[in-house]
N, C-alpha and C positions, 0 to 999 in steps of 0.2 A: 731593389729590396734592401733591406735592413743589413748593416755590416753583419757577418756570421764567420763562424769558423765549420768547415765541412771536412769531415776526417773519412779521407778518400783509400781502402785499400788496394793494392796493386799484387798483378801475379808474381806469384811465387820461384816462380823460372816458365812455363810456358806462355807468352805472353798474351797468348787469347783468351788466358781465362780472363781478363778487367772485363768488367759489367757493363753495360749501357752508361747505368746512372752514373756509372765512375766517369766515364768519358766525358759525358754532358758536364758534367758537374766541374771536369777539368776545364773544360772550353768554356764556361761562363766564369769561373774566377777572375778577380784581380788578377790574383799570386800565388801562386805556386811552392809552398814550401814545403823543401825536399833534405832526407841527409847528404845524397850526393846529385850535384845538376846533371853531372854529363850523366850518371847511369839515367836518369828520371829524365834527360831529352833521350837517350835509345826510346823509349816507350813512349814516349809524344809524339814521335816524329816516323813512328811506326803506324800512328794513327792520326797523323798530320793535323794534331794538337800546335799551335801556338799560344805562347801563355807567357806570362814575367816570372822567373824561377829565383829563389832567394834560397842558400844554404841554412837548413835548424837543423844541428845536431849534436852530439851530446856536451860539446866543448863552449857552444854559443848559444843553448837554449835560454840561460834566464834573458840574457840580454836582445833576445830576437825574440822571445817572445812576448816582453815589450813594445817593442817596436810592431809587433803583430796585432796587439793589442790596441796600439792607440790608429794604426789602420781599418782595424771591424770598426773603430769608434765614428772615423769618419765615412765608413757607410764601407769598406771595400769586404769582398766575400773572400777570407782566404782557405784553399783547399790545402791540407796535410797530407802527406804523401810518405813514405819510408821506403827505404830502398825495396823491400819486399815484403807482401802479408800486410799485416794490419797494425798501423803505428800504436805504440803504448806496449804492444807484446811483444815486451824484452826488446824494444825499438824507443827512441826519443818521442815527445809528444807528451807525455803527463803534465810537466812544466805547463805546459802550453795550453794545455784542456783547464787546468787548474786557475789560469790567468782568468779566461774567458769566461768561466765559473764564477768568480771572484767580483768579475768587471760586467756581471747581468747579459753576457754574450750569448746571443744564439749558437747551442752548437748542433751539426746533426753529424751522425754518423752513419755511413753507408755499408750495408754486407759486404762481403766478399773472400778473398782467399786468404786461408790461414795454416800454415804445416801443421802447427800445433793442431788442429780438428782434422786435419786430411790423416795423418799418422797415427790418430786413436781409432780413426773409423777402419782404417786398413788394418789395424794391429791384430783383428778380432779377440781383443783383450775387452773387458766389460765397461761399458761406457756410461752405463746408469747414475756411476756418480765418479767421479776423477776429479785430479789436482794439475796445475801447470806450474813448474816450479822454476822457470827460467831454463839458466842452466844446470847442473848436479852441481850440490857443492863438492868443493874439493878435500875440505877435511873430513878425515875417519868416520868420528864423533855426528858430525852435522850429514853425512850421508846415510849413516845408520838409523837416524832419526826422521829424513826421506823416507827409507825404505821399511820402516817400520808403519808405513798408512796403509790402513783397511782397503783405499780407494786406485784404481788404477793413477798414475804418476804419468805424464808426459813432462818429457824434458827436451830441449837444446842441446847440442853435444858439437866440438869442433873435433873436428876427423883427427886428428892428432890426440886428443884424451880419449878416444874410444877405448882403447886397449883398456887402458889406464881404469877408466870406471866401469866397464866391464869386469873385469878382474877385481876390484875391490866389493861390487854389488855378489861376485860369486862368492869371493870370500865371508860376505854375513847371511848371502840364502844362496848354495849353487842349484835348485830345485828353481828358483823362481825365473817365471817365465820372462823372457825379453823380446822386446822385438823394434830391428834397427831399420830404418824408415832413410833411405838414402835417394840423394836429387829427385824428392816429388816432382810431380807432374813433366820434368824434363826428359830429355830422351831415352837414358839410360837409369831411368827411376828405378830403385831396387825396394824389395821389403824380402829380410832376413828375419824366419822367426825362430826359438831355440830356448833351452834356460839359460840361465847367466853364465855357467858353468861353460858351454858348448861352445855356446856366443865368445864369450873371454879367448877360448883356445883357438877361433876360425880366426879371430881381428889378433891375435898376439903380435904376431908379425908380418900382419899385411894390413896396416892403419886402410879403412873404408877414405875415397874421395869424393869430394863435393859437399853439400848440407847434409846435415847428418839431425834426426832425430828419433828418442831416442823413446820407447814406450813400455814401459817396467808394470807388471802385476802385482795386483795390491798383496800385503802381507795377509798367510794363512790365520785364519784364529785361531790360538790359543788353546788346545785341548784340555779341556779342566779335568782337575786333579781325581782318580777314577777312584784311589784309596780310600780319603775321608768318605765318600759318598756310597759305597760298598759298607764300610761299618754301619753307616746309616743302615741301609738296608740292612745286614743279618738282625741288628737290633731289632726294626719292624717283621722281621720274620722271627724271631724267637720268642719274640708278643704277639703272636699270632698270625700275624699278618696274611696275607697270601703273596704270593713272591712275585707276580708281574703286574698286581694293582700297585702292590708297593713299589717296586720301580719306579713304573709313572710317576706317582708321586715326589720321589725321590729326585726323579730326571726331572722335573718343575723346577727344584729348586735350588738344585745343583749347577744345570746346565747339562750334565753328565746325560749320555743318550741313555735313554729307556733299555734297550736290546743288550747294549754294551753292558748294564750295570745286571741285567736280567744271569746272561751268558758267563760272568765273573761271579756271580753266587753260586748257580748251577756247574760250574768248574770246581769250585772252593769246595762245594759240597762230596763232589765229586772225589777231588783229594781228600776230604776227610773219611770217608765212606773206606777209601784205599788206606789209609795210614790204621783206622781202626779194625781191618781183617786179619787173617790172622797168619 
């Protein structure tokens, strides 16, 4: 067949999750390009894969992926590989898709295992719609800015900054939920859930070991302002109005819930009613 580039995912720490098609697809290659050989012949050799294994990773991508490129050229099939999960996520390999893009390359990419999708789906945090952001950043400013999305957040975290961004995530919501996703799929896989607050005080002084990621609940909306839209309303009710059609109305255009704005006239009225007795 046709030189191609095949972006192969590999397990995550249990090594039986790799696919069929991953295996096959290893054993017809050329080449083998991996960030590290010896971890990537453990798992070849576990599945008594022979194959040519060549190091890409982040120190020698443009210049290997070069060289990778003018090998699809002459017909060879090379498979991508990362030490774990699925290369490009927050892994080496963009370079390299990006060549083959460039250079009319067949590419395919193959399913398989990924922390970042196993830790949302365990998190039982809302999955409808979510962000992957790497790792947390580390400054103040640029975390706050994270954790200001609507969207459920999955992130990357090395056991050593747990504390560290736990404790900072408490300090801008300690209400918002977290939930710490440790050695999936391996023996002693753990999933800790909690708000940030709780979370912060468990990992203060016992940093979590192993992979660590890290699955943060989207920011609360915004409760809009109940004041202006309250005046609105007594205004429609001093012109006549009726006081729970006007609501509705109100709550359309406010944002302001209907009940909420209903229960704060009927209160207000209710204070007046008391201040004017006698």
């Amino acid at each position: 067949m046709r030189g191609r580039l095949v972006v192969c995912p590999t397990p995550i720490g249990n090594l039986e999750d790799i696919t069929l098609r991953v295996l096959s697809a290893l054993r017809d290659a050329t080449v083998i390009a991996c960030e590290d050989t010896r971890r990537t012949r453990v798992l070849l050799e576990r599945y008594g894969v022979s194959a040519t294994l060549v190091s890409y990773h982040e120190h020698n991508e443009s210049a290997r992926a070069a060289q990778l490129v003018e090998r699809m050229h002459a017909g060879d099939v090379v498979a991508l590989v990362s030490d774990a999960g699925t290369p490009l996520v927050s892994d080496p390999g963009f370079v390299l898709v990006r060549a083959c893009v460039a250079a009319g390359l067949a590419i395919e990419v193959l399913p398989g295992p990924s922390a970042a999708m196993s830790a949302l789906v365990a998190s039982a945090l809302p999955a409808d719609t979510w962000r992957f952001v790497g790792y947390l950043p580390r400054k103040r400013g640029d975390l706050t800015a994270v954790a200001s999305a609507a969207e459920t957040i999955v992130a990357f975290e090395s056991p050593n900054r747990v504390a560290a961004s736990l404790g900072a995530l408490a300090a801008i919501d300690p209400q918002r939920p977290v939930v710490v996703c440790r050695e999936l799929t391996k023996l002693h896989e753990e999933i800790v859930r909690g708000s940030a607050s709780e979370l912060a005080e468990r990992y203060a002084d016992t940093p979590p070991r192993g992979e660590v990621v890290l699955v943060i609940g989207g920011a609360p909306e915004a409760e809009p302002e109940l004041a202006p839209a309250l005046d609105a309303l007594r205004r429609l009710v001093d012109a006549g109005a009726k006081p729970r059609p006007a609501s509705s109305v109100v709550a359309s255009l406010t944002g302001v819930r209907a009940n909420a704005l209903y229960r704060a006239l009927v209160a207000d009225e209710g204070d007046d009613a008391l201040a004017s007795g006698p």
